[in-house]
N, C-alpha and C positions, 0 to 999 in steps of 0.2 A: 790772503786775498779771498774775496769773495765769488762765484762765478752761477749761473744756471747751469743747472744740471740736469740729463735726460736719462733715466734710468732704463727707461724701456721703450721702444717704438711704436709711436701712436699716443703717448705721453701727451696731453695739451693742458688738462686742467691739472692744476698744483704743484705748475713750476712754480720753483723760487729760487731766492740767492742762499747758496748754503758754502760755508769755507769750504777752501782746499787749500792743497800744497802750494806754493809760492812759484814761481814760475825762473826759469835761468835764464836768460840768452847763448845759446850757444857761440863760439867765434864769429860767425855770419849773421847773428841774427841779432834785433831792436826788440827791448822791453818798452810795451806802453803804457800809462796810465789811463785807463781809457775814458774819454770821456762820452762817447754817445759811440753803438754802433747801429747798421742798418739794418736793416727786414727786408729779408727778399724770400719770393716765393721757394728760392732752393732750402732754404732753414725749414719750409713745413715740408717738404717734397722727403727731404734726410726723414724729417720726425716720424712721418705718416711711414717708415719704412717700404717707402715705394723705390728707394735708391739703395736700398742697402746689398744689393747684387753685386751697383757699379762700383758702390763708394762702401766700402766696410769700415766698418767702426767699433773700435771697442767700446762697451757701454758700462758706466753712464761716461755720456761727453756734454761738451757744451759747444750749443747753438753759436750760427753766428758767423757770415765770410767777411764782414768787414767792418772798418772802426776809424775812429779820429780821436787824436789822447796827446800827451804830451810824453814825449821821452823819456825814460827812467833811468834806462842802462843800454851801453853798447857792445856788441863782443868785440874784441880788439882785431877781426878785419874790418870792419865796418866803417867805411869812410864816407862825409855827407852830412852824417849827423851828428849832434852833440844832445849831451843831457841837458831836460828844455824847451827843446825845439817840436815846436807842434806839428804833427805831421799827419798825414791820413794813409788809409789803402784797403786794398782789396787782398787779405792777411792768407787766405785760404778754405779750403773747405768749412773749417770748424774755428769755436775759440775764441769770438767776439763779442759773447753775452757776457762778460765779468766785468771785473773793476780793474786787473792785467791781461794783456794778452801779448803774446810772441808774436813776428815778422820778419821774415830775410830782409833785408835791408834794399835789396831790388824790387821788393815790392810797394814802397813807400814814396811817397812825395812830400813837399811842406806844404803845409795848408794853405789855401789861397788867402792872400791878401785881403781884409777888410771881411772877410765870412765866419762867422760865429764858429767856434771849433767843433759843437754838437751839429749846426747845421753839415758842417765839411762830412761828416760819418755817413751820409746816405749819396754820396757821391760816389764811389771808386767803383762799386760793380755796375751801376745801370749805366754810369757814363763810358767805363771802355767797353762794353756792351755793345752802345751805338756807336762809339768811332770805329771798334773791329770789324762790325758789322759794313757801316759807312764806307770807310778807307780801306780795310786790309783787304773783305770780303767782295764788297762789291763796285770797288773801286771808283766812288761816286767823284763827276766829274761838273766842272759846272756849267748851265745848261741844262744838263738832265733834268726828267722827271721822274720823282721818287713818291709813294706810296706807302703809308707807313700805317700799319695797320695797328690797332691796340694803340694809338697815340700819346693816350694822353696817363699813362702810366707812369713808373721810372725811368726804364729804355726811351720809351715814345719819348716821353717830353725833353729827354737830352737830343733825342734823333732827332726831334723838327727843329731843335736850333742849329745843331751840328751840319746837316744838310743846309737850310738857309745860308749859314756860312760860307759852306763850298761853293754859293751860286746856283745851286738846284731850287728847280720847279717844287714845291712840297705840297702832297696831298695826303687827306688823312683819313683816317674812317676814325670814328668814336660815336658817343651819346652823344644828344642836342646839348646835352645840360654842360657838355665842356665844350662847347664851339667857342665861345668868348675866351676862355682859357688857351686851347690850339691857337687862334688866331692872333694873342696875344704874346705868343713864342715866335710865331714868325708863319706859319701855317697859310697857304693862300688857300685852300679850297678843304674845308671838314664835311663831309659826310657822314649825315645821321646813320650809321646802320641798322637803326631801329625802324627808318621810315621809308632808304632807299636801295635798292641796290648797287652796290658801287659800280659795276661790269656797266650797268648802265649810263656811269658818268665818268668814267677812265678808261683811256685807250693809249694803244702806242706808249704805256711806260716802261721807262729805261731800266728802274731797278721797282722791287716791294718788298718792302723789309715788313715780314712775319713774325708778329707779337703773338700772335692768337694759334693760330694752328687749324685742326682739322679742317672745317668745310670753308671757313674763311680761305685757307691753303687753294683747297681744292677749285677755291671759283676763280684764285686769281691767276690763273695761267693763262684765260684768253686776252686778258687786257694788256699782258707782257709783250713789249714789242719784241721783234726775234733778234736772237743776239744778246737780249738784255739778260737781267741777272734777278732769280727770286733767293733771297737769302732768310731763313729762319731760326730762330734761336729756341726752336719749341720741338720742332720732330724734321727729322729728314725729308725734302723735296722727293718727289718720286721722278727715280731716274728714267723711266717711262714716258711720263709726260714730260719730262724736262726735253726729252729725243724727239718726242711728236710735235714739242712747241719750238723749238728750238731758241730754248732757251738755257741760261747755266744757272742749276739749281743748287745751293750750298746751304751748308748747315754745319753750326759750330760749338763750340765750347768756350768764354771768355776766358783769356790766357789775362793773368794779371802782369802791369807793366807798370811801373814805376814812373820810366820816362814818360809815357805816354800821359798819364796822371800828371807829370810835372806840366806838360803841354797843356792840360784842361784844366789844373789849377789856374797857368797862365791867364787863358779866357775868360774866367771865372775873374779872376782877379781884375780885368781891361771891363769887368761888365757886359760881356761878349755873349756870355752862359747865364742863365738864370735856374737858380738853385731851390726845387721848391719842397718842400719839406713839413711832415707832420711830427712834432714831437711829443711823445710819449713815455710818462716815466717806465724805468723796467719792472718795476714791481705791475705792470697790467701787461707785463709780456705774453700772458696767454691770450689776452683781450687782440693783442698786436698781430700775431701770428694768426688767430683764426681769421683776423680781417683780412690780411695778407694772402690768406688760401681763397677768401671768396672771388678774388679777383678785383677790377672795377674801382683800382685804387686812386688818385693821382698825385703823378707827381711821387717823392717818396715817405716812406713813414722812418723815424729812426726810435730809436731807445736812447733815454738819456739815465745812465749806469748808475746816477746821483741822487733818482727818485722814485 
């Protein structure tokens, strides 16, 4: 099998696919054939060795938490799937830039119905992203008013449908240049943040789910009604302000969930979800990943393993 390979930390120009060893499944675990995996900002966050405290790694590894492929082999607990069967997920830290990759067999879903199996590869982390965030986290209710800042990203643009969903109010901050885009997810009010203040045009919200962080963080505590919930997936609320606003601030890490995936596949599959994706062959993988660190993406980008 072929895979990227990252020899040293801070690595971006001259990746490529070079062989390795062939990969097993263990008892518990699905061989895939992969056929596109995602890009998410955690692959350059490992590379750039800004993680290698939390997340150690023997090196060289390969990039990569998530993928879409078809089946190869199963280990014999593995029940659900067969060789074949197309499937997507959110695989783990590493391991999704090759042409196989390994999976516990709970972290997988079938791919949704009637969606390209490369598009399915940028789905499994930014979408349970936003429903842990949505549901587990901030227990959106409907009614509510949610704030979703960073919008129109990967997270963002699962969370303004996901939320619409529920029956939530949805507000969002981005560039003008994607109002038409938010709006078209389901989005009732986008906020330039290039033009406006949001504090100026949001009050009394129930939740604000935190794409951005620092100062973006830092202004939205007064627009939080009290009792509501600021949830961020970027750096810890401060327990300080959270006490003076009183409000509950949380901050998380996305647990991969299989079922949960089968649920968003569902959606996906009813036309509920819309799936928006840039695809790029892997051979301009370092083209991908520096785009991926600047930020200011939308929607998501994937890697297709075949080109």
């Amino acid at each position: 099998m072929k895979a990227i390979q990252v020899a040293q930390y801070g690595q971006v120009q001259g990746l490529e696919l070079k062989d390795v060893p062939d990969l097993v499944p263990n008892d518990d675990q699905v061989l895939i054939n992969v056929a596109g995996s995602g890009v998410n900002p955690i692959d350059w966050k490992i590379l750039s060795g800004a993680m290698k405290q939390f997340i150690p790694l023997s090196l060289p590894y390969t990039p990569g938490v998530e993928v879409a492929g078809t089946v190869a082999a199963v280990g014999k607990n593995v029940q659900g799937f067969v060789v074949g069967d197309e499937v997507f997920g959110f695989i783990g830290i590493v391991g999704g830039y090759a042409t196989q990759a390994l999976a516990a067999a709970d972290r997988l879903a079938h791919k949704p119905a009637g969606l390209p199996l490369l598009h399915a590869s940028g789905i499994p982390a930014a979408a349970l992203t936003a429903w842990q965030a949505l549901h587990e986290h901030a227990n959106l209710q409907s009614g509510q008013t949610v704030l979703i800042h960073g919008a129109a990203g990967g997270v963002g643009s699962f969370a303004v449908q996901l939320a619409r969903l529920a029956g939530a109010y949805v507000l969002t901050t981005a560039s003008a240049g994607n109002r038409d885009y938010l709006n078209s997810l389901g989005a009732q009010q986008v906020i330039d943040y290039t033009a406006q203040r949001f504090e100026d045009l949001a009050e009394e919200i129930d939740v604000v789910l935190d794409l951005v962080g620092g100062e973006t963080q830092d202004r939205s505590w007064t627009i939080v009604k009290r009792g509501g919930v600021l949830v961020s997936t970027v750096s810890p609320p401060d327990p300080q302000k959270a006490r003076e606003h009183d409000v509950v601030g949380k901050h998380f890490a996305t647990r991969s969930d299989g079922r949960q995936l089968a649920q968003i596949a569902q959606l996906i599959a009813e036309e509920k979800l819309r799936v928006e994706v840039e695809v790029m062959p892997l051979s301009k993988v370092t083209d991908a990943i520096t785009l991926s660190s600047g930020g200011h993406t939308r929607g998501k980008r994937v890697l297709d393993v075949n080109r």
